[in-house]
C-alpha positions in Angstrom: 0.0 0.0 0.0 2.8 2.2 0.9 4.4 1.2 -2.2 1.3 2.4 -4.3 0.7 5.9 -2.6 4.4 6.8 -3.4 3.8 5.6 -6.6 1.1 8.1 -7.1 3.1 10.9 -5.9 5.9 10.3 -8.0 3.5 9.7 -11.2 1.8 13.2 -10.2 4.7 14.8 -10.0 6.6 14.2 -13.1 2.8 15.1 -14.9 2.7 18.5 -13.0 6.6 19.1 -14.7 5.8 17.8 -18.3 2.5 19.6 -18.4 4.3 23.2 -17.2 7.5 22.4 -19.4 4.6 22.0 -22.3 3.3 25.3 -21.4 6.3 26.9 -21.0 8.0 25.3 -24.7 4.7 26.0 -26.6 4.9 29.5 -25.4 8.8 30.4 -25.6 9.2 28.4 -28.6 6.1 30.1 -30.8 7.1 33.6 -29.6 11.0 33.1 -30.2 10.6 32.7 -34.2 9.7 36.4 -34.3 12.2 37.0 -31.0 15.6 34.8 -31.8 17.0 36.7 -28.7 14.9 34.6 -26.7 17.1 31.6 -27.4 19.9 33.4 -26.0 21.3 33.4 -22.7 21.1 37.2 -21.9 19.5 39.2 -18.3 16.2 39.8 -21.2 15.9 36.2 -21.3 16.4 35.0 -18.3 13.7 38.0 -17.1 11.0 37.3 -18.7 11.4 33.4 -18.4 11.5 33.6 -14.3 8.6 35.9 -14.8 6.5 33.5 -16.8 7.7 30.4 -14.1 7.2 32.3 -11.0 4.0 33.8 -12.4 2.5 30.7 -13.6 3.5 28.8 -10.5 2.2 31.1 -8.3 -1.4 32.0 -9.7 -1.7 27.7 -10.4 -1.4 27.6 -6.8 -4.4 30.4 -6.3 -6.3 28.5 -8.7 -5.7 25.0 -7.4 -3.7 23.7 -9.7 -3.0 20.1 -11.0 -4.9 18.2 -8.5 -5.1 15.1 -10.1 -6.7 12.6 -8.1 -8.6 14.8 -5.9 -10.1 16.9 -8.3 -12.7 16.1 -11.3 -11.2 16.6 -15.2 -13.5 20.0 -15.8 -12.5 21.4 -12.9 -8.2 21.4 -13.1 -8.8 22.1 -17.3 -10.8 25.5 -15.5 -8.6 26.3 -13.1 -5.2 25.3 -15.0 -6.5 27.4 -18.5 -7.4 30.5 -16.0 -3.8 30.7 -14.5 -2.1 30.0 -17.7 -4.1 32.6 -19.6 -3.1 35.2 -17.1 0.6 34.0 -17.1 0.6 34.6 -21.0 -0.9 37.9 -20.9 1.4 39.4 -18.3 4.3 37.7 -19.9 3.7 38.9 -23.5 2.9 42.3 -22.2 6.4 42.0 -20.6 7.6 41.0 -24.2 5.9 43.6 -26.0 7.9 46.4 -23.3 11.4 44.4 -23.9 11.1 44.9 -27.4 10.7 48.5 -26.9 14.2 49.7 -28.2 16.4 51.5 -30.9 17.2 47.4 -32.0 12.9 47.4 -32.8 10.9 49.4 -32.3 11.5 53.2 -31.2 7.9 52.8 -29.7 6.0 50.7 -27.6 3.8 47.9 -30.1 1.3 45.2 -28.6 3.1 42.5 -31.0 1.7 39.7 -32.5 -1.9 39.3 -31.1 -2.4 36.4 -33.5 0.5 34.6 -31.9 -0.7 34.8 -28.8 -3.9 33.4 -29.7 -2.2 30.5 -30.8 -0.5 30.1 -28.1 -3.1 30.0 -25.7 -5.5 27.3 -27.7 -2.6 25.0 -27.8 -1.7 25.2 -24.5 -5.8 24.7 -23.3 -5.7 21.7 -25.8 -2.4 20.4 -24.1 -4.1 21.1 -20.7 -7.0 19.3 -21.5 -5.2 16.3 -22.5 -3.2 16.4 -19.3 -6.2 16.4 -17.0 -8.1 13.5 -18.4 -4.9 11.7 -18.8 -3.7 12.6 -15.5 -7.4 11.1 -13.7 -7.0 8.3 -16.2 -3.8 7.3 -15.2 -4.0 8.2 -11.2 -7.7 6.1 -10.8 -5.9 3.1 -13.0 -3.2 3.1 -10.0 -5.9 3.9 -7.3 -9.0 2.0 -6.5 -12.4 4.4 -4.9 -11.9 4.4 -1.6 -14.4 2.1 0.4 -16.4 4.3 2.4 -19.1 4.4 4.8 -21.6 7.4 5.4 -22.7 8.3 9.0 -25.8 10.4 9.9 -28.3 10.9 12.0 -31.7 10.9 9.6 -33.0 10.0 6.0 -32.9 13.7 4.9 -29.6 14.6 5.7 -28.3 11.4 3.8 -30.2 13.3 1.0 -27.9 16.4 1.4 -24.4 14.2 1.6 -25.0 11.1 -0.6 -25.7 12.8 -3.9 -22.1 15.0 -3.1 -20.2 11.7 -2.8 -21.9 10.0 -6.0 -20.3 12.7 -8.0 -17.0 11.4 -7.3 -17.5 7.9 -8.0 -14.1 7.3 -9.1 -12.9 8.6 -5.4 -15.4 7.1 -3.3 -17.7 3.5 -3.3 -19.8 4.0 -0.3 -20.5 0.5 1.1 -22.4 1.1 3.8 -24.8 3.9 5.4 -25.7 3.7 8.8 -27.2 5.7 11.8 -24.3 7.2 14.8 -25.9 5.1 17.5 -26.4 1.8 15.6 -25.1 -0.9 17.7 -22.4 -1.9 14.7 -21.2 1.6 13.4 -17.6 0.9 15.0 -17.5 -2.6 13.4 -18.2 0.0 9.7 -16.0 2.2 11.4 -13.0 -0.5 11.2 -13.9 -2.8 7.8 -14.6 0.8 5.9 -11.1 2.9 4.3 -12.9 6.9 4.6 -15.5 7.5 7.0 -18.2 10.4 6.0 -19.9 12.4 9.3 -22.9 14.2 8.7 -25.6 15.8 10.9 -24.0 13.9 13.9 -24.7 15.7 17.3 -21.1 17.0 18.4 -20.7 14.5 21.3 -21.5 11.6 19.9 -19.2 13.1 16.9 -16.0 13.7 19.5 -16.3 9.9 20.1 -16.6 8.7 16.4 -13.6 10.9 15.0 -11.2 9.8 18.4 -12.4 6.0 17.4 -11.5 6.7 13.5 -8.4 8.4 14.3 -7.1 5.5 16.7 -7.8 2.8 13.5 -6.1 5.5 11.3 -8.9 6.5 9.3 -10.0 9.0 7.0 -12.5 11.6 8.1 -14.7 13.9 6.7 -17.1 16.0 8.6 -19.4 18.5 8.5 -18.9 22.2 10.0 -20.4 23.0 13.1 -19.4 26.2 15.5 -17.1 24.4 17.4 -14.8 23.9 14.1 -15.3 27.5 12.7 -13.8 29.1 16.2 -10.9 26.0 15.3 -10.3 27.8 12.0 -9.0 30.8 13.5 -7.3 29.6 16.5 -4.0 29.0 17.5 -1.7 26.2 20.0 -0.2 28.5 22.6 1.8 27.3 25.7 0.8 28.5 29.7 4.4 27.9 30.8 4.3 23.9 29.8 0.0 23.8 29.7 -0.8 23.6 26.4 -3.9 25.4 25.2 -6.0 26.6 22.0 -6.3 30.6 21.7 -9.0 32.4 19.9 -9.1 35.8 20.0 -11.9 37.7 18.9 -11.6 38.8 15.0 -11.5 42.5 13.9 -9.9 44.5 10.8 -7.1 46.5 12.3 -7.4 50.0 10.8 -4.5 49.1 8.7 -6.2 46.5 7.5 -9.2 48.8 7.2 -7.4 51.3 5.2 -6.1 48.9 2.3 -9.1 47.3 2.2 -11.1 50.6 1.1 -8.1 51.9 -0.8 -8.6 48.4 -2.8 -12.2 48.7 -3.3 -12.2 52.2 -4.4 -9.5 51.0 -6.9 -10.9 47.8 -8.3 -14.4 49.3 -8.4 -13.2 52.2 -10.6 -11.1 50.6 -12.8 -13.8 47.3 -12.7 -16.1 49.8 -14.0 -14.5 51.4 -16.7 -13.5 47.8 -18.2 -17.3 46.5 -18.1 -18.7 49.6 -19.0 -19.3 48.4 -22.8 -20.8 44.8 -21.0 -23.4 47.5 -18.8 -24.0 49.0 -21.5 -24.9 45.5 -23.3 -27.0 43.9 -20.4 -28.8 47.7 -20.5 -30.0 47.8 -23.9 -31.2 43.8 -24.2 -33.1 44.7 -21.1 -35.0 47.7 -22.2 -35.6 45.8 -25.2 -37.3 42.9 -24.2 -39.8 44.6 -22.1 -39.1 48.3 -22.0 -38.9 47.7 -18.7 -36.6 49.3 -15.7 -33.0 48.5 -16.2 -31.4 48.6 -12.6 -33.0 47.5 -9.9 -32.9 47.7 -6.0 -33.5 45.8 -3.2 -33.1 46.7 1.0 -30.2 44.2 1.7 -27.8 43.7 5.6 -24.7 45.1 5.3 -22.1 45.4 8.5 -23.7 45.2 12.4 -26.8 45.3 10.5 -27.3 48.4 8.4 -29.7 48.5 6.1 -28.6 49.5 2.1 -30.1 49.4 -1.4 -28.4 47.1 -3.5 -28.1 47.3 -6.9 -28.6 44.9 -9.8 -30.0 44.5 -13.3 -33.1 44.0 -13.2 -33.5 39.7 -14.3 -37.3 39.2 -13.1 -40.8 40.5 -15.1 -41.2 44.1 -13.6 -44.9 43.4 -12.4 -43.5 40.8 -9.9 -42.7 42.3 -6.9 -42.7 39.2 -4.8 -39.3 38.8 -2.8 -38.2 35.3 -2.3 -35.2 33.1 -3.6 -35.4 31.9 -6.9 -36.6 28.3 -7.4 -35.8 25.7 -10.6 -37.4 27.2 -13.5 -39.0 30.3 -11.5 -41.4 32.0 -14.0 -40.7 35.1 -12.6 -37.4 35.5 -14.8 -36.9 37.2 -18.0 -35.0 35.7 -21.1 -32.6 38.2 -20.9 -32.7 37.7 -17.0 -31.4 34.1 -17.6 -28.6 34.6 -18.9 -27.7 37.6 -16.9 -28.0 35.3 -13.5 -26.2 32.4 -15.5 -23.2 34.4 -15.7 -23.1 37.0 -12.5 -23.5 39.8 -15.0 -26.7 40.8 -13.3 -24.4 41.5 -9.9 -22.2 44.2 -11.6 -24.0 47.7 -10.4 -23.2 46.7 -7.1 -19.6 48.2 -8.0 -21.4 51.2 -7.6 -22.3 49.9 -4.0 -19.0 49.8 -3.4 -17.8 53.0 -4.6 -20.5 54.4 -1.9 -18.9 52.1 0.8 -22.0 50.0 1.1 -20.3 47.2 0.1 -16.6 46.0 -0.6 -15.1 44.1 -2.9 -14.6 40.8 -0.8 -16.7 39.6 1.9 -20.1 37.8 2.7 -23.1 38.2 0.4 -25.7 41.1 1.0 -28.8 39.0 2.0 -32.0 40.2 1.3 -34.2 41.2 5.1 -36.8 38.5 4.5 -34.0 35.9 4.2 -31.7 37.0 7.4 -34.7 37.0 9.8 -35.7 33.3 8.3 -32.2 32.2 8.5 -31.1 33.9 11.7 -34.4 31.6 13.4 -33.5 28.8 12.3 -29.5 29.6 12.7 -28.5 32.1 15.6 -25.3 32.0 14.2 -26.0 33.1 10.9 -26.1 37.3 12.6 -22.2 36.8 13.1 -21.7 37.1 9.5 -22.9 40.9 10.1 -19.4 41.7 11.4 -17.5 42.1 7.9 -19.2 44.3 5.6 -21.1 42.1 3.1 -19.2 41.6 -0.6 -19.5 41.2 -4.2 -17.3 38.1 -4.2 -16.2 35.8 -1.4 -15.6 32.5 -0.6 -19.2 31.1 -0.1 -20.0 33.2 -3.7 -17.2 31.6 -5.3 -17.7 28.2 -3.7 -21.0 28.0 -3.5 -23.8 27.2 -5.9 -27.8 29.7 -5.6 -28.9 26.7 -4.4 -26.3 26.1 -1.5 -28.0 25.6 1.9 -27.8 28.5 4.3 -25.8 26.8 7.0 -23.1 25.6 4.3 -22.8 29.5 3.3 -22.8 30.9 7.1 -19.9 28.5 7.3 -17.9 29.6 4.7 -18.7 32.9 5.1 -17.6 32.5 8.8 -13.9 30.7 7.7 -13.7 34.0 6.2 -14.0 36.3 8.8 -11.9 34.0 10.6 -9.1 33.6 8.5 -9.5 37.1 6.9 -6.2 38.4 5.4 -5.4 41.3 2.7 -3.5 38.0 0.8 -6.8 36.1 1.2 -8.8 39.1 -0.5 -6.6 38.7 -3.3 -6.6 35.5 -4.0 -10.6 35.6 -3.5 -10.5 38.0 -6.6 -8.5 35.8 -8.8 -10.5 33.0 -8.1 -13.9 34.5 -8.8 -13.0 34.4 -12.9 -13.5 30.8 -12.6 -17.2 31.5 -11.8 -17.9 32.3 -14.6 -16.3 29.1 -16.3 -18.8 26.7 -14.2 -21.9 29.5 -14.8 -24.6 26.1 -15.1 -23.4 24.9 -11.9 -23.4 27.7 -9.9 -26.2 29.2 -10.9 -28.4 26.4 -9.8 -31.7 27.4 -8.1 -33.3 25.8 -5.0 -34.6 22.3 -5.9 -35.6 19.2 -4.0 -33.3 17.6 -2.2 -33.2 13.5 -2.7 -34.4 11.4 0.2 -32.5 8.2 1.7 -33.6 5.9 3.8 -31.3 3.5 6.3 -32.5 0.2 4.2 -31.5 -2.9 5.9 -31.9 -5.1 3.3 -29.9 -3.4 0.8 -26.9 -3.1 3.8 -26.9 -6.5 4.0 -26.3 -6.9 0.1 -23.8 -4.5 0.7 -22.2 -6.2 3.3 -22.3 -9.4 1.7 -20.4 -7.9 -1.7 -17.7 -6.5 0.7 -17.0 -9.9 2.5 -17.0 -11.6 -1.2 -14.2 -9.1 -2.4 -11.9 -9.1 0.7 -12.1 -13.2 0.3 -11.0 -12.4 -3.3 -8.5 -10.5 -2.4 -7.2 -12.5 0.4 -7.1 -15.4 -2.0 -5.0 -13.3 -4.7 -2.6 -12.5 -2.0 -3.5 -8.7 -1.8 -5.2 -8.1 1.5 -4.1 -6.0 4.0 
């Protein structure tokens, strides 16, 4: 087994250096037919070489990267083709300034667009063939993990089991059972990754020090108790050791930058969408002749109430405020494809210019929501301590349809683990909304109900006892 994992490793890792020597050759080698010099050991060269590696490097590392094995195909060709595309512009722009001289040109050109095209469809095509060869070869090497889902009820099986089916390749779940079945620590110990969900946090504590004495792999769902964790630290009381928390607030140097970085990104956000405003405006009138912005009372910071604005996506008539639902009449055609990709959320840069809003931090709920949320989670008020955002981690993500609690946790990591580094890489990330628009655009649905079926368990069971004798017989058990 160990044998097999540092297989992996090794397999991922000489991938991740022939996929970014690919990008890097495609890229050097197209440009250097119109640039010999680049084939030349010179301070030019080496320049803007280290600037394409430590670029490149650096926003693959924002983005996620080349997370083979852990990640689906769509995803790392998304997240991989983002980075890269960035790398290329910044590194051509670079190019373009070098070649600023008396040698060619006595003025500064944008050279070779065309090239740069190319460029950049070969390497998506080469990262394309990377990440399906990369999951091809990683899940050949590596069986799904035999797992086992823990809850407490039918319907919250309906919230986990439909996450877990969409990585079959990762995951077989063998068994489901209830936290205080008489056998859940026998499918604690015959089961490789154990999946926690809606478990009250005692009985929780006792399940994750059981899995973690038989070496296990956990996954669990976020309650409180975990959020304060995120931003926590070990400290030492002479030799007691202990877990510090101290209560979270923006220091007003962190206060300063932050406004000084949404007046800036709002501004210059606004002049580069202007002609997409202007777009969205005009299809809007026209459908309907209709308003084109519209606003709605919203929470921002210790509760404040704000208008927010949008473009308007809904008939005008319709003045009913409630979140949208799977194919909600109450949207326009234009509307659709607005909310499919976030263009409908870019007035609220004028929100920000006001200081309603900032750039990065939770999203501006609407009043009817926060008072239904804030019954049913008392928690979900402590997301009132940021100013709410036009991006942020549950935005980015999250999906329309994500549940409240799943948001309030995010939005609460955060607050917690709020830094000027973690703003920026929040804003890089958020292009690759707009590269999974279907999926996170998804309205409110129904969510799929499972029951603890005893029959089918002891099918299960039965299959699992059938393959370790298999195994055991071929020599590979454990």
């Amino acid at each position: 087994m160990h044998m097999i994992k540092k297989l992996k490793r090794t397999i991922v890792f000489i991938l991740k250096i022939a996929l970014f020597a690919s990008l890097f050759g495609i890229f050097f080698g197209i440009f250097g037919i119109n640039n010999p010099w680049l084939f030349n050991f010179s301070r030019t060269t080496g320049v803007t070489m280290v600037t394409f590696v430590v670029l490149g490097i650096a926003l693959m590392s924002v983005y996620g990267g080349y997370a083979v094995g852990s990640q689906k195909s769509r995803p790392i060709v998304h997240s991989m083709a983002l980075a890269t595309v960035i790398t290329d512009l910044v590194t051509h722009l670079q190019l373009s300034i070098m070649n600023t001289s008396e040698k060619n040109n006595d003025h500064f050109v944008y050279e070779t667009p065309h090239l740069l095209l190319l460029v950049m469809v070969l390497q998506v095509l080469v990262i394309i063939f990377f990440a399906y060869f990369g999951n091809y070869v990683y899940f050949s090497i590596e069986p799904p993990e035999r797992c086992c889902v823990i809850s407490s009820s039918s319907q919250s099986l309906g919230h986990i089991i439909p996450k877990i089916l969409r990585f079959k390749k990762q995951y077989e779940i063998d068994e489901i059972v209830r936290y205080d079945a008489q056998n859940v620590l026998d499918v604690i110990s015959r089961s490789d990754t154990i999946f926690l969900y809606d478990v009250p946090t005692k009985e929780r504590t006792d399940l994750i020090d059981f899995c973690y004495q038989k070496q296990k792999n956990i996954y669990y769902n976020f309650e409180m108790i975990d959020v304060v964790s995120q931003g926590a630290k070990y400290v030492t009381l002479d030799d007691k050791s202990m877990v510090m928390h101290m209560a979270k607030d923006l220091t007003f140097e962190q206060r300063v930058i932050k406004r000084l970085m949404d007046l800036s990104i709002s501004i210059v956000a606004l002049i580069l969408t202007s002609p997409i405003m202007l777009a969205c405006a005009i299809a809007i009138k026209a459908e309907d002749g209709g308003k084109v912005f519209y606003k709605q009372k919203r929470l921002t910071k210790y509760g404040r109430v704000f208008e927010v604005y949008k473009f308007r996506t809904m008939k005008e008539e319709n003045s009913i405020h409630k979140s949208v639902t799977a194919d909600d009449d109450r949207i326009t055609r234009v509307g659709r494809v607005l909310r499919k990709f976030r263009v409908d959320e870019l007035p609220q840069l004028l929100n920000i210019l006001k200081g309603d809003m900032t750039v990065v931090g939770p999203r501006p709920e609407m009043l009817e929501n926060v008072e239904k949320y804030t019954d049913a989670l008392p928690e979900f008020e402590y997301r009132l301590r940021v100013k709410a955002g036009l991006t942020g981690l549950a935005q980015i993500s999250g999906k329309y349809n994500t549940s409240p609690k799943d948001k309030l946790v995010m939005d609460l990591i955060y607050i917690e683990n709020y830094s000027i580094w973690q703003d920026l890489k929040l804003i890089f990330q958020t292009f690759t909304v707009f590269l999974k628009a279907s999926e996170s655009t998804e309205a409110f649905g129904v969510e799929e109900v499972f029951d603890f079926d005893e029959d089918r368990e002891k099918k299960r069971r039965a299959a699992f006892e059938e393959r370790e004798a298999a195994q055991e017989e071929a020599g590979h058990g454990d």
